[in-house]
N, CA, C and O atoms as CSV, one atom per row, in Angstrom:
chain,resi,resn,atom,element,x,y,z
A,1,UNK,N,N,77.265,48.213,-90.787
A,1,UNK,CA,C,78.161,47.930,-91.894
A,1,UNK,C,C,78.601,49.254,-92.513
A,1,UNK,O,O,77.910,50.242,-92.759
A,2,UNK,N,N,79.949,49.046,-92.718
A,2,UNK,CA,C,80.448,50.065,-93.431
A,2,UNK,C,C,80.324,50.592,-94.881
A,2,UNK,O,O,81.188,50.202,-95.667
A,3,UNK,N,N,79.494,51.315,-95.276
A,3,UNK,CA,C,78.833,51.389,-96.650
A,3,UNK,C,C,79.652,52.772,-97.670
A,3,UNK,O,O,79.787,52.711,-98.892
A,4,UNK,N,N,80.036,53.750,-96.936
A,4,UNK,CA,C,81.325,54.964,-97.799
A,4,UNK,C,C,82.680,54.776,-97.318
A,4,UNK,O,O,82.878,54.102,-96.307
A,5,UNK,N,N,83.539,55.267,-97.899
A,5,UNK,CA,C,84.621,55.136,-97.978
A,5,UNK,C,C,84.783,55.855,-97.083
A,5,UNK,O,O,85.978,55.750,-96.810
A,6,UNK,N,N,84.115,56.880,-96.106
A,6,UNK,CA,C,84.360,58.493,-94.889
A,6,UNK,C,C,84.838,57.364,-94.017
A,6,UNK,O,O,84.294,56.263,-93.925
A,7,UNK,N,N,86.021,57.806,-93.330
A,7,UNK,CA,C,86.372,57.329,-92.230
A,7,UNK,C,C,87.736,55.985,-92.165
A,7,UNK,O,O,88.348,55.829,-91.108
A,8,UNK,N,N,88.006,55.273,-93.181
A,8,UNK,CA,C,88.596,54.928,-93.930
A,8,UNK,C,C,90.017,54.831,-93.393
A,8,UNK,O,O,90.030,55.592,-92.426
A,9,UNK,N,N,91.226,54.275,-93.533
A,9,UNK,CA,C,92.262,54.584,-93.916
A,9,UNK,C,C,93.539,53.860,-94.510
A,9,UNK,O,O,93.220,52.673,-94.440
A,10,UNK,N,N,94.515,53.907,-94.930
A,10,UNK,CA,C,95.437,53.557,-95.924
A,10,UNK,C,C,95.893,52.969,-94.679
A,10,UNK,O,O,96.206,53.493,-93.609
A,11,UNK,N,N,95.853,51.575,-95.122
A,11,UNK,CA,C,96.648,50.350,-94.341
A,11,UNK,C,C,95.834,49.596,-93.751
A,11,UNK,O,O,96.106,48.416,-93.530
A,12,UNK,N,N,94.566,50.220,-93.357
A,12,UNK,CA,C,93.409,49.776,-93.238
A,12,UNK,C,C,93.642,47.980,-93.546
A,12,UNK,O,O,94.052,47.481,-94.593
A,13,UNK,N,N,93.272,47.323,-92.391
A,13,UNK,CA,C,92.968,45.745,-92.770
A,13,UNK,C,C,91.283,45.426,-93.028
A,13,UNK,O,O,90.422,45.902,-92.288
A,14,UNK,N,N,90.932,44.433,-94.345
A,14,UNK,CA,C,89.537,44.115,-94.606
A,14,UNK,C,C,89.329,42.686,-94.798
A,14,UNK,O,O,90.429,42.178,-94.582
A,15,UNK,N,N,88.640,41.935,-95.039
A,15,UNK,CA,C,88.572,40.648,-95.377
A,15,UNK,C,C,87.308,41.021,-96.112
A,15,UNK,O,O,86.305,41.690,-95.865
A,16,UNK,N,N,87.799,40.275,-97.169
A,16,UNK,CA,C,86.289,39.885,-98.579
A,16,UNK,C,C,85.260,38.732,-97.715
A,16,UNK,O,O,85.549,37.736,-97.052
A,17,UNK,N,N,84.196,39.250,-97.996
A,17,UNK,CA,C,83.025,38.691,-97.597
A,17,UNK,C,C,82.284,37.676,-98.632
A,17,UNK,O,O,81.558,36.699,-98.448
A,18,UNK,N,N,82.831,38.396,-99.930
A,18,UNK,CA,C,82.040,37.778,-101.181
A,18,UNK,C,C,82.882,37.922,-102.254
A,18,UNK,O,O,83.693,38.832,-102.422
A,19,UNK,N,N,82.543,36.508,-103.348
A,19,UNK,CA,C,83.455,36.293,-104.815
A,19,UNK,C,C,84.142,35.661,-104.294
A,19,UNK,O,O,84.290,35.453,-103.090
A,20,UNK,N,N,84.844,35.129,-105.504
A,20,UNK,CA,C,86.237,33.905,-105.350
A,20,UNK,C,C,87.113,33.888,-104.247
A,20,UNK,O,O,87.604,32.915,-103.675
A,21,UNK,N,N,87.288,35.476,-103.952
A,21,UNK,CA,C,88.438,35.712,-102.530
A,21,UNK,C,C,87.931,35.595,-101.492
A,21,UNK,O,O,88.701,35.293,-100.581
A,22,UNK,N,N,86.533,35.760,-101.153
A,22,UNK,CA,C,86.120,35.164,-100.259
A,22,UNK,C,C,87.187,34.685,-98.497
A,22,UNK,O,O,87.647,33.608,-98.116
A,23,UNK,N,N,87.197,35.671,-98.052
A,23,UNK,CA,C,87.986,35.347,-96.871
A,23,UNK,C,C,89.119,35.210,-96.814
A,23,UNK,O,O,89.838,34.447,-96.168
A,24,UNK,N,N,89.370,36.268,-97.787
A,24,UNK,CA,C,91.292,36.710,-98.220
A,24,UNK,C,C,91.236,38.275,-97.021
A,24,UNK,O,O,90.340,38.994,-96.579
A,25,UNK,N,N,92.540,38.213,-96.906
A,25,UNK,CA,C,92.365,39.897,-96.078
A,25,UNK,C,C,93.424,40.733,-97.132
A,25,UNK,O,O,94.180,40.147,-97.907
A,26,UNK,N,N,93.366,41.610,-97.056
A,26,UNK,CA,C,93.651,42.639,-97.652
A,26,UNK,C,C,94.038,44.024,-96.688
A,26,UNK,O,O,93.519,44.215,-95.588
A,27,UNK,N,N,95.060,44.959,-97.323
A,27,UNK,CA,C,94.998,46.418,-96.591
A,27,UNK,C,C,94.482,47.435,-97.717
A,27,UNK,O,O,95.040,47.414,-98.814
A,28,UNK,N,N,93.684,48.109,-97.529
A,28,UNK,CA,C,93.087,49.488,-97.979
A,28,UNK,C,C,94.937,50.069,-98.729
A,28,UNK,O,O,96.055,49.957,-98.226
A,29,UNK,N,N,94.525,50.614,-99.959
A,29,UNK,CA,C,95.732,51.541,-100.473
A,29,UNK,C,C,95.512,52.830,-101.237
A,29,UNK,O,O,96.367,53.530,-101.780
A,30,UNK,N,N,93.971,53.042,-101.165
A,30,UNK,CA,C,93.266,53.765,-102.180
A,30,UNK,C,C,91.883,53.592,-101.690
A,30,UNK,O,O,91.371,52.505,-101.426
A,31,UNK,N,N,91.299,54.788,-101.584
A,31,UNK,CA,C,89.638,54.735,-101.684
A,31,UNK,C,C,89.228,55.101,-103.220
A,31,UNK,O,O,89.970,55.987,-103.645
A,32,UNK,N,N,88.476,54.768,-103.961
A,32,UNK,CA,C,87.568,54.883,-105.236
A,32,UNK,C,C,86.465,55.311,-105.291
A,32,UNK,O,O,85.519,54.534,-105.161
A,33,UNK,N,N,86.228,56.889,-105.534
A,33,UNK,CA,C,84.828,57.262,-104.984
A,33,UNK,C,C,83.887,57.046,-103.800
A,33,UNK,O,O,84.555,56.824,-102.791
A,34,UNK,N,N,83.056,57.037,-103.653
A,34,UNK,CA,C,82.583,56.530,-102.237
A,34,UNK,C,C,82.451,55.396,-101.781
A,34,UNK,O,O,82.837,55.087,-100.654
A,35,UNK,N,N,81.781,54.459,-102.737
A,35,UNK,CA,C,82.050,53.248,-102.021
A,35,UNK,C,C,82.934,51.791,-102.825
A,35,UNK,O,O,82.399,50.687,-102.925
A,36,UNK,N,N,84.168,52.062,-103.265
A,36,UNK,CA,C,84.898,51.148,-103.424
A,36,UNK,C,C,86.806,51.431,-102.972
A,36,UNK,O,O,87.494,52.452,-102.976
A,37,UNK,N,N,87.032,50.359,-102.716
A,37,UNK,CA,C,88.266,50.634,-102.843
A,37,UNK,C,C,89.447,49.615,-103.236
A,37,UNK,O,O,89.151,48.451,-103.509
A,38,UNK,N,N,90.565,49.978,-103.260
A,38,UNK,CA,C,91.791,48.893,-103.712
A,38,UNK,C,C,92.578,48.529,-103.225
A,38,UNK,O,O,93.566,49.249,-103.084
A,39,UNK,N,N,92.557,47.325,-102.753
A,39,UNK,CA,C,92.685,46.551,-101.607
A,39,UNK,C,C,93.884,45.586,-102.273
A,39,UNK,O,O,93.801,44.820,-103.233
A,40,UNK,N,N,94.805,45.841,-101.583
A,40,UNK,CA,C,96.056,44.761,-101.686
A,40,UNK,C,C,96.571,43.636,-100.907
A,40,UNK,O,O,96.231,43.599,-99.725
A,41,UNK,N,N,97.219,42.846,-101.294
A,41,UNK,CA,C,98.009,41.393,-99.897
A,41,UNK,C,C,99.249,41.008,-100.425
A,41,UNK,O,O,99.893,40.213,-99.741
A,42,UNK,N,N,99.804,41.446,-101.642
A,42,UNK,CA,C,101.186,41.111,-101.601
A,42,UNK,C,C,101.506,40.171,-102.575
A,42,UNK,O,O,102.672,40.156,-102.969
A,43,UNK,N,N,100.497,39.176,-103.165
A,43,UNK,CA,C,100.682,37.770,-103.517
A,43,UNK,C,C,99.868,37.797,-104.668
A,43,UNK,O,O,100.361,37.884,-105.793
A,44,UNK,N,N,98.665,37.730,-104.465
A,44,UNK,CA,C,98.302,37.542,-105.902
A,44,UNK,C,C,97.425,39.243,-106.411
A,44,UNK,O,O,96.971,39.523,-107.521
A,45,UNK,N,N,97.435,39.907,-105.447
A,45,UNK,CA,C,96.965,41.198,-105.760
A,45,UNK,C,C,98.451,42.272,-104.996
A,45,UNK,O,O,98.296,42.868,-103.930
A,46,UNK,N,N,99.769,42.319,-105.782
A,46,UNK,CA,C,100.312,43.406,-105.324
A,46,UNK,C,C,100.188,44.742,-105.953
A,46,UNK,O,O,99.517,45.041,-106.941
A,47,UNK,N,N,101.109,45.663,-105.057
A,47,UNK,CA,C,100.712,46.844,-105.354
A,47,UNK,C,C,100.576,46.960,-107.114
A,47,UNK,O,O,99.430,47.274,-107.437
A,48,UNK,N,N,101.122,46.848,-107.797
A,48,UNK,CA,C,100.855,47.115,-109.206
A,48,UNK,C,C,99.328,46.635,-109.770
A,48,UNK,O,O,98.533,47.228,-110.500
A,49,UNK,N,N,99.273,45.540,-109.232
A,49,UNK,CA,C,97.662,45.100,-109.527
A,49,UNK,C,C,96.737,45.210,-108.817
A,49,UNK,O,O,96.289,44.069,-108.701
A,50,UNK,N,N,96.084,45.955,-108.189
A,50,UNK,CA,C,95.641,46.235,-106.420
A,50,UNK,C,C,93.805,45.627,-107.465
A,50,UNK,O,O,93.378,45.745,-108.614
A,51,UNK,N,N,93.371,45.088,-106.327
A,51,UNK,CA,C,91.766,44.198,-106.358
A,51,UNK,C,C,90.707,45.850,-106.117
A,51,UNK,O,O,90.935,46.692,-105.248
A,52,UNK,N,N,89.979,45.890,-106.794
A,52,UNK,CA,C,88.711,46.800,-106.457
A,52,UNK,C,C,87.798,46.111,-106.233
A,52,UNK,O,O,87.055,45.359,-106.863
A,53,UNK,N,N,87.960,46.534,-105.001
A,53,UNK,CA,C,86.532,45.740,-104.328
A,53,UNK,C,C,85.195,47.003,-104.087
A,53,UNK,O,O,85.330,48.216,-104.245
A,54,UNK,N,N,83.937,46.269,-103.670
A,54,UNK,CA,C,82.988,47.384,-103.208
A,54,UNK,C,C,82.568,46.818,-101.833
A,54,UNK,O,O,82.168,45.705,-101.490
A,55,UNK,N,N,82.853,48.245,-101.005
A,55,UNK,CA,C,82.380,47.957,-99.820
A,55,UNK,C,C,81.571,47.330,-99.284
A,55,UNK,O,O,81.578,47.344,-98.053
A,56,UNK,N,N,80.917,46.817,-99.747
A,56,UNK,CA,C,79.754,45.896,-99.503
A,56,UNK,C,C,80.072,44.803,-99.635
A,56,UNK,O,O,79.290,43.913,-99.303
A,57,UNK,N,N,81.018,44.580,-100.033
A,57,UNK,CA,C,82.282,43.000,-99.750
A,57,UNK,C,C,82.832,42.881,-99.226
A,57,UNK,O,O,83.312,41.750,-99.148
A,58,UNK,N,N,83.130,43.551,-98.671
A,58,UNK,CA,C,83.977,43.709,-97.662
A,58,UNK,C,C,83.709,43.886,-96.128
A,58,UNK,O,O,82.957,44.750,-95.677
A,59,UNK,N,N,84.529,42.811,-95.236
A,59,UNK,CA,C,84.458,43.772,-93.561
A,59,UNK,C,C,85.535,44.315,-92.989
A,59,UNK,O,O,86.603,43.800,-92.659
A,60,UNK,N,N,85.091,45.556,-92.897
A,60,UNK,CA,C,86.206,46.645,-92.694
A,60,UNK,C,C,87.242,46.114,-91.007
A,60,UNK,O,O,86.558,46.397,-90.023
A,61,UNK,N,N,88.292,45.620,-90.704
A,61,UNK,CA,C,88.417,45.319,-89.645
A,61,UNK,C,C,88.643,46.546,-88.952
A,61,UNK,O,O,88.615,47.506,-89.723
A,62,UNK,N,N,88.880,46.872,-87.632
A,62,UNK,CA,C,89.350,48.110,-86.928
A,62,UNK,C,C,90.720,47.989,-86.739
A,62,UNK,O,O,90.997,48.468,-85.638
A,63,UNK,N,N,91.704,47.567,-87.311
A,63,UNK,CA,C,93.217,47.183,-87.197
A,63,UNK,C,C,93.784,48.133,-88.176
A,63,UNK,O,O,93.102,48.323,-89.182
A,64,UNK,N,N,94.584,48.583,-88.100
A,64,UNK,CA,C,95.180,49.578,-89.240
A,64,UNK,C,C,96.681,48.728,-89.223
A,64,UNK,O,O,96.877,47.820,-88.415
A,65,UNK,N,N,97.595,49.111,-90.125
A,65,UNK,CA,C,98.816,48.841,-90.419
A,65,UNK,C,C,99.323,49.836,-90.205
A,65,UNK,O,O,99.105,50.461,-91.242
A,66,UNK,N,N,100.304,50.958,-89.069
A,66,UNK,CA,C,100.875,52.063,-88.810
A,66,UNK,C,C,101.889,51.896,-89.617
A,66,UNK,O,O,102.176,53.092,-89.563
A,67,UNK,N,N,102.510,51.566,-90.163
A,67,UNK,CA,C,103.891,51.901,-90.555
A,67,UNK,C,C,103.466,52.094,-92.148
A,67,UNK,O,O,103.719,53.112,-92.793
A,68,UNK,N,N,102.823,51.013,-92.627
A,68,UNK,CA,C,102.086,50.977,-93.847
A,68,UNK,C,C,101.376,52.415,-94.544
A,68,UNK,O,O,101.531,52.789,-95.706
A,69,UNK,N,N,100.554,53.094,-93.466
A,69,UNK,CA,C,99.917,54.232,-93.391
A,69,UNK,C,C,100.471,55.352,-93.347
A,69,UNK,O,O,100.056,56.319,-93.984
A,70,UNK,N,N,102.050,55.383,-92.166
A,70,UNK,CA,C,102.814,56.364,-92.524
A,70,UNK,C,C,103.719,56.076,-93.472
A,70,UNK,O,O,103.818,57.231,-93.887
A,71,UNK,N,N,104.430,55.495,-94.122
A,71,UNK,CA,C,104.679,55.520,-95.335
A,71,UNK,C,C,103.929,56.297,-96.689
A,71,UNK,O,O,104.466,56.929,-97.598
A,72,UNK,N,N,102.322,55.962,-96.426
A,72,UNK,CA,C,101.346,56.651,-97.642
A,72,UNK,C,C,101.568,58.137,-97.332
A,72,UNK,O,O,101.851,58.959,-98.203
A,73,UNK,N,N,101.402,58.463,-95.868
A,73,UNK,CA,C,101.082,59.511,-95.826
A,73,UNK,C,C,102.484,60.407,-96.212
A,73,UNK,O,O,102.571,61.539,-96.687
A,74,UNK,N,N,103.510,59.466,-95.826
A,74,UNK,CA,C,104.569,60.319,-95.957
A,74,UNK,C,C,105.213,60.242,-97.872
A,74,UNK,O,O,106.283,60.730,-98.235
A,75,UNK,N,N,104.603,59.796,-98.437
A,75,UNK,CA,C,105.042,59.588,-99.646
A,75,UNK,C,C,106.115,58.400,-100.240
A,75,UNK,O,O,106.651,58.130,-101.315
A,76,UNK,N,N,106.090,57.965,-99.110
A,76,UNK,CA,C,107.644,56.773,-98.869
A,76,UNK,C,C,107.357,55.583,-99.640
A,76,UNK,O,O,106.493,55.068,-98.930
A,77,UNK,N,N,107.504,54.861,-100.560
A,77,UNK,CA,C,107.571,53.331,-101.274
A,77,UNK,C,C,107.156,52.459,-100.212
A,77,UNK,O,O,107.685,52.381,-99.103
A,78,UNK,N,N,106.116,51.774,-100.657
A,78,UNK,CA,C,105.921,50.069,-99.854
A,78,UNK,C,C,106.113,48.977,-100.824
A,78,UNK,O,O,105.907,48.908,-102.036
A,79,UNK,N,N,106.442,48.370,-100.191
A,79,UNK,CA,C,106.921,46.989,-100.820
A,79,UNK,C,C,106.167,45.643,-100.711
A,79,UNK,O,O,106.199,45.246,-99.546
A,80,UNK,N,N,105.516,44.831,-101.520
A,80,UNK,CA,C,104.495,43.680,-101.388
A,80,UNK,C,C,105.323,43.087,-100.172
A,80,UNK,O,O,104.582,43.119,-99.191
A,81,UNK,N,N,106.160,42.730,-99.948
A,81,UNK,CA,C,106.646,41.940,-98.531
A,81,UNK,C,C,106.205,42.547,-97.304
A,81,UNK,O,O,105.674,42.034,-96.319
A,82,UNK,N,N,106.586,43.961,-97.597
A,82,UNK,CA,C,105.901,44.825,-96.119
A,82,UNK,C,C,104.422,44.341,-96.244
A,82,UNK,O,O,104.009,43.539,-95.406
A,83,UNK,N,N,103.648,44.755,-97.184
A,83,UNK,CA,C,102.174,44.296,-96.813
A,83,UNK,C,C,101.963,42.891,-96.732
A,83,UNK,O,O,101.147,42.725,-95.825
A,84,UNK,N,N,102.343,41.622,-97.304
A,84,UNK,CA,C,102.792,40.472,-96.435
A,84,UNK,C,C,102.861,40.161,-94.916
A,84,UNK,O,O,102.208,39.480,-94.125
A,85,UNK,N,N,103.727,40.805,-94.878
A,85,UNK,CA,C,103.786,40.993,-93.580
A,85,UNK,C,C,102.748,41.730,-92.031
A,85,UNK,O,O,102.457,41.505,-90.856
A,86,UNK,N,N,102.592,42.490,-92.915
A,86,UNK,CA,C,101.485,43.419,-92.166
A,86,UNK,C,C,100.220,42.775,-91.920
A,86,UNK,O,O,99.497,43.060,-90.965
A,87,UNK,N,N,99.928,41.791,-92.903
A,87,UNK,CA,C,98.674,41.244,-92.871
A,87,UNK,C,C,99.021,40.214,-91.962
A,87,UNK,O,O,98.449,40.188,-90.872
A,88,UNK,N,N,99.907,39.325,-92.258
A,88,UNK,CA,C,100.184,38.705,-91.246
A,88,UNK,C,C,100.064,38.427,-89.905
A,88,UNK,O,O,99.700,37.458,-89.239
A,89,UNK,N,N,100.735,40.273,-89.544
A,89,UNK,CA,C,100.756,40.596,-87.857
A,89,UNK,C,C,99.470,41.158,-87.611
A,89,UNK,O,O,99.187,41.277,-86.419
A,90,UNK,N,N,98.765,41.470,-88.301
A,90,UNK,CA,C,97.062,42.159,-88.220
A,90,UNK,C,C,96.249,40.965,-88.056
A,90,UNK,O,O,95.317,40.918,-87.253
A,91,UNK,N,N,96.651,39.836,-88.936
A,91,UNK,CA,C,95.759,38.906,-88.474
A,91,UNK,C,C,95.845,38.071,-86.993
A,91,UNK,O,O,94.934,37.821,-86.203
A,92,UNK,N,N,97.240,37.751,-86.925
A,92,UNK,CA,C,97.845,37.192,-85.346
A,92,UNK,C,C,97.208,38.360,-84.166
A,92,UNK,O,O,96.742,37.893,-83.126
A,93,UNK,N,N,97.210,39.541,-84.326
A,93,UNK,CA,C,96.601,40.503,-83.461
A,93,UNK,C,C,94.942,40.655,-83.198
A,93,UNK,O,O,94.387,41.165,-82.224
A,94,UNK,N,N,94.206,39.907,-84.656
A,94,UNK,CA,C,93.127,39.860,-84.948
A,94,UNK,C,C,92.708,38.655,-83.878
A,94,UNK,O,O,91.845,38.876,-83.028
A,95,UNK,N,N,93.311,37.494,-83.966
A,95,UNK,CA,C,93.053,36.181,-83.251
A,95,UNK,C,C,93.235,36.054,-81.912
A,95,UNK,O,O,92.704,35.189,-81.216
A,96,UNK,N,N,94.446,37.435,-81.305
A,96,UNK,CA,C,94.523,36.471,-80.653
A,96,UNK,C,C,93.367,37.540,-79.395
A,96,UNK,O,O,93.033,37.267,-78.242
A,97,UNK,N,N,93.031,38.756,-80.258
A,97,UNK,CA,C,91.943,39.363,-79.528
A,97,UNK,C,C,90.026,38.416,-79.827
A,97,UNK,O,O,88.981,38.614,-79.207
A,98,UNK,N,N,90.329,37.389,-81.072
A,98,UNK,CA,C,89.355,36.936,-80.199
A,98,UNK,C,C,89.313,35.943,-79.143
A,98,UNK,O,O,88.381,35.720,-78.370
A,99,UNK,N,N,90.685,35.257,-79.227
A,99,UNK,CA,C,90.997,34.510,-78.046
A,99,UNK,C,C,90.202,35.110,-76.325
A,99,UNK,O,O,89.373,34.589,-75.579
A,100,UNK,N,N,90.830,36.172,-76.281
A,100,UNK,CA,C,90.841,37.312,-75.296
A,100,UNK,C,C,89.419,37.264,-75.192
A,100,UNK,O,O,89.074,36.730,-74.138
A,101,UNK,N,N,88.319,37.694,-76.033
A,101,UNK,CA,C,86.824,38.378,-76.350
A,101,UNK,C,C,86.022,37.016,-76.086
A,101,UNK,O,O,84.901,37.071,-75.580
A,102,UNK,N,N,86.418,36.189,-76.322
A,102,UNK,CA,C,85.302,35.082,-76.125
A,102,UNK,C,C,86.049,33.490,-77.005
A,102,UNK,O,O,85.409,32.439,-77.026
């Protein structure tokens, strides 16, 4: 389990493990000291209101959002629809590799 924020990255896909959201996914937009971060989806946590979660609620997926990520890195505006979206295609990519896996 993923317990610091090292390694991390902006666009990053997670799903809450624990609390009300409970099996909401989210993308990474911010790390918060070592082990929390602020995790967005567009809808009821957009960028203006981003969720702080602690890693320990979280499971970090291995899916990143590229376009999402270069945008951060490049300084460029995202828009709650783009991350909408992103989660979207992260999750369809998520499924249909476990289709594939077992």
């Amino acid at each position: 389990m993923i317990t610091t924020v090292d390694g991390l990255r902006h666009g990053q896909l997670v799903r809450s493990i624990r609390g009300r959201d409970r099996n909401q996914y989210y993308l990474i937009i911010e790390m918060v000291g070592e082990k929390f971060i602020n995790a967005v989806n567009g809808k009821n946590h957009p960028l203006s209101k981003p969720k702080k979660k602690n890693l320990k609620h979280v499971k970090v997926m291995m899916l990143v959002a590229k376009e999402i990520e270069n945008k951060f890195a490049n300084g460029n505006q995202v828009t709650d629809s783009e991350i909408r979206a992103s989660i979207v295609r992260l999750q369809k990519d998520l499924e249909e590799g476990d289709r594939l896996n077992g």
